[in-house]
C-alpha positions as CSV (number, residue, x, y, z in Angstrom):
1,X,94.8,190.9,64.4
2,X,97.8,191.4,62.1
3,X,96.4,194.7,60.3
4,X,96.1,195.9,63.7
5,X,99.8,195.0,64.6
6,X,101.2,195.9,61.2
7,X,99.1,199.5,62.0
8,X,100.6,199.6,65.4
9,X,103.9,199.0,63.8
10,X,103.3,201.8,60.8
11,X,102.3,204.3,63.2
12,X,105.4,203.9,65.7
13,X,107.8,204.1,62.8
14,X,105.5,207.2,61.4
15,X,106.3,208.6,65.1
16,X,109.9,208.0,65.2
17,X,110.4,209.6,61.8
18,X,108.1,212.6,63.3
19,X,110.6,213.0,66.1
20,X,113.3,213.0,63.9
21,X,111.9,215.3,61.5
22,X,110.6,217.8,64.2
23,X,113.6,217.8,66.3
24,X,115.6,219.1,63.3
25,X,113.0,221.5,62.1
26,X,113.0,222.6,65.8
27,X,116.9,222.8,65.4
28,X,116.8,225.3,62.5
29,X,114.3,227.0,63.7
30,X,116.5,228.0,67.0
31,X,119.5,228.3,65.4
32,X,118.4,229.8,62.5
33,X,115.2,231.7,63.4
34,X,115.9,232.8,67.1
35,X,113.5,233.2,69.9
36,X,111.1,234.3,67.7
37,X,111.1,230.9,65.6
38,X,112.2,228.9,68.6
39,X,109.4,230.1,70.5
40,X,106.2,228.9,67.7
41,X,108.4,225.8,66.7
42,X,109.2,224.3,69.8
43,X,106.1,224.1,71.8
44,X,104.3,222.9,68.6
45,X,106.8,219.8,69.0
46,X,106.5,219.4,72.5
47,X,102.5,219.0,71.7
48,X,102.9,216.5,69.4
49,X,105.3,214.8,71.4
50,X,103.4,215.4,74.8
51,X,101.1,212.2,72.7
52,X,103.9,209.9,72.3
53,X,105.3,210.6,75.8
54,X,106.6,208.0,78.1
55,X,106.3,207.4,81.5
56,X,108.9,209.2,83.6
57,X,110.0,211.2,80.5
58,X,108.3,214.5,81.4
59,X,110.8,214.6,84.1
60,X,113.5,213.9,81.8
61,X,112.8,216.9,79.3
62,X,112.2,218.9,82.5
63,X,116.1,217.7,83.8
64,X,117.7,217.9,80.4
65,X,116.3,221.5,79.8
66,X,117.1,222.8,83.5
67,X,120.6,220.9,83.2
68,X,122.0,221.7,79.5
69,X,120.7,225.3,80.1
70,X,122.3,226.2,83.3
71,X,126.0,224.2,81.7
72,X,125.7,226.5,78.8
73,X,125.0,230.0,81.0
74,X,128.0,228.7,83.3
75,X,130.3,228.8,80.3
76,X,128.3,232.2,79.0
77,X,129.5,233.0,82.0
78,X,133.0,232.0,82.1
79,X,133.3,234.0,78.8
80,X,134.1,230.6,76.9
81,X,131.1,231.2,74.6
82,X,128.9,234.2,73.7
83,X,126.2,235.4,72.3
84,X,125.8,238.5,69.8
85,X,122.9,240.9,70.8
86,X,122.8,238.9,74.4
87,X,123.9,240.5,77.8
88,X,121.9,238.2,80.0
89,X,123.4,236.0,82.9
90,X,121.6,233.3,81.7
91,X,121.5,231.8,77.9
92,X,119.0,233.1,75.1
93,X,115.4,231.4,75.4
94,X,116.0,229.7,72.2
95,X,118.7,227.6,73.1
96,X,116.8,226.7,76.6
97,X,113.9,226.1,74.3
98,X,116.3,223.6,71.9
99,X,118.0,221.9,74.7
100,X,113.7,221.1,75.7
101,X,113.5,219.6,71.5
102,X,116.4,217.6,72.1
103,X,115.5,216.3,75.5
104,X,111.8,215.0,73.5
105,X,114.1,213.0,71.5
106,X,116.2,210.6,74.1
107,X,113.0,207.8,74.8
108,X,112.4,208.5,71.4
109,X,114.7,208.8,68.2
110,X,117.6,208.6,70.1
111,X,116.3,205.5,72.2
112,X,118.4,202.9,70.4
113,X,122.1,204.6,71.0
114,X,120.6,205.1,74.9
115,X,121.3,201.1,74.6
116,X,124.6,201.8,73.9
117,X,126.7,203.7,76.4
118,X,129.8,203.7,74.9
119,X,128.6,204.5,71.4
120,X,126.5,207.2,73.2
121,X,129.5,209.1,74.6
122,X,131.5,208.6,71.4
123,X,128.9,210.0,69.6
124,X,127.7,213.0,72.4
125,X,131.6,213.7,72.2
126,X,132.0,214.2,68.6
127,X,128.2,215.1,67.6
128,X,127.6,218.4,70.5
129,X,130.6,220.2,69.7
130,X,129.6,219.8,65.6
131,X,126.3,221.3,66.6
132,X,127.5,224.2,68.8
133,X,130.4,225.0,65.9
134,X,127.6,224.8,62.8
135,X,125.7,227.5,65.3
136,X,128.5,229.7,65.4
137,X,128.7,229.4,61.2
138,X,125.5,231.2,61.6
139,X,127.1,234.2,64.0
140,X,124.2,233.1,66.7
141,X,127.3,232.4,69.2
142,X,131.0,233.1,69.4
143,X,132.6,230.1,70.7
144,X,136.6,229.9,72.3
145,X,138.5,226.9,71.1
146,X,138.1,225.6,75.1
147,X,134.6,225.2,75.1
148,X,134.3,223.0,72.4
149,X,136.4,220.4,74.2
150,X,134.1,221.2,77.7
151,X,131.2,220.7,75.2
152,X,132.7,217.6,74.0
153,X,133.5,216.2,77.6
154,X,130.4,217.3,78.7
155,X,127.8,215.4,76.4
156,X,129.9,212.6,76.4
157,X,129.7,212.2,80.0
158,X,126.1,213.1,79.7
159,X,124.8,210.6,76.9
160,X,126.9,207.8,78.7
161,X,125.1,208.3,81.9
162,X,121.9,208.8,80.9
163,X,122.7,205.1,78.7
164,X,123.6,203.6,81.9
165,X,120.3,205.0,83.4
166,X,117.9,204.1,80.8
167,X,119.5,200.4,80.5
168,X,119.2,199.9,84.0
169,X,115.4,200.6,83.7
């Protein structure tokens, strides 16, 4: 009964390190790669993860994805952040398709600071804007000074309330 336990064990730490892993392979690959990458590299991780999914999560990637992509095309829109090569009203698939990757890591990887609310929005608040800034290194967006603090605001607000949610569950 303990080699299966210790197995059990193995495997969920195997799994969480697979989540990590992918959702910073899926990161590059967006940032990095474009569409093109975004669109081979992401839905290979949502496979994986779609066998380590928990219930009422499918609905959270679906949220996360629907929400983070329509913020970013309202400050697309705004002109607070661009993108080269991009004319579209809405944001390029590849950041739709990384918001989905990041999503697939809150019940997962991220689990432990959803226990946390305030670490959660300290970390949303400094972390995003990091994230959005080392995209720009790569000239994928143009970002105003503005939107950095909106983006800061913004996941700090959001990682605090989804911490709330979850620890109410």
């Amino acid at each position: 009964m303990n080699v299966l336990l210790n197995t059990y064990a193995s495997a969920k730490k195997i799994a969480l390190l697979l989540n990590i892993i992918g959702f910073q392979l899926c990161w590059a690959a967006c940032v990095i790669g474009g569409t093109q990458w975004a669109a081979v590299c992401v839905p290979l991780f949502l496979c994986w993860h779609w066998t380590q999914r928990k219930p009422r999560e499918l609905w959270l990637i679906a949220l996360i994805t629907l929400g983070g992509s329509l913020f970013d095309s309202l400050l697309l829109n705004l002109n607070l952040m661009a993108f080269p090569d991009h004319d579209g009203a809405l944001i390029p698939l590849w950041l739709m398709l990384l918001w989905s990757a990041f999503a697939a890591t809150l019940r997962h990887s991220m689990e432990w600071l959803l226990q946390k609310p305030l670490l959660a929005a300290l970390l949303g608040g400094i972390a995003a804007p990091w994230s959005y800034y080392a995209g720009s290194l790569f000239d994928v967006i143009e970002l105003t000074a503005p939107v950095l603090v909106l983006i800061a605001v913004a996941w700090a607000l959001l990682l605090a309330a989804l911490s709330l949610y979850w620890r109410e569950k």
